[in-house]
N, C-alpha and C positions, 0 to 999 in steps of 0.2 A: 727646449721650452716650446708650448705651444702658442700659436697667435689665435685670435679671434677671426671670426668673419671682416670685420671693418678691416682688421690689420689685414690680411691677407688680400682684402681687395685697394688699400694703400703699395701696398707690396706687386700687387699687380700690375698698378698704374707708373709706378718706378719703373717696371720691367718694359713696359709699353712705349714708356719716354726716353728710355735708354734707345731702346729700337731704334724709335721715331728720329733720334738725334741723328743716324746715321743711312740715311735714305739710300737704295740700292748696295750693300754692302749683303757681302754673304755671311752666314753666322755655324761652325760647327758646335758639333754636339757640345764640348767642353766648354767654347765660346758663351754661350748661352746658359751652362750650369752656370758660369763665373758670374754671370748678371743676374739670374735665379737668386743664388745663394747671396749674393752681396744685397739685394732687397730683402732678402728673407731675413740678413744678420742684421741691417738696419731697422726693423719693424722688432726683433727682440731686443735688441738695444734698448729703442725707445720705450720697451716696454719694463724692464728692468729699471728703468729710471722712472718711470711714474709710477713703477710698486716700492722701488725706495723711498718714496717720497709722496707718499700718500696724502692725499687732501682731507680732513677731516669735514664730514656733514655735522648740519646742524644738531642733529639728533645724538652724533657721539661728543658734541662741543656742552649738550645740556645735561650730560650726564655725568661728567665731570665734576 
């Protein structure tokens, strides 16, 4: 599934705060997929739930 621009720059700032948690630590390659991919899976998660679960606008509430 693809994310948008917002999500991906959500997904960014997870990856930054993950970092940032652990001050002076070294990270390999694999290391840093894991953190990658675990903000990437929770930005489509969250996205998955609020297309499940759609918010109706007013405009589809008056057509009803």
């Amino acid at each position: 599934m693809a994310i948008n621009t917002e999500e991906a720059k959500a997904a960014t700032v997870d990856i930054w705060n993950a970092l940032d948690a652990l001050p002076g630590h070294l990270f390999g390659q694999r290391a840093f997929e894991k953190i990658a991919l675990t903000a990437y899976r929770k930005a489509v998660l969250e996205k998955q739930r609020r297309d499940e679960h759609p918010v109706r606008i007013a405009a589809e509430q008056l057509a009803q």
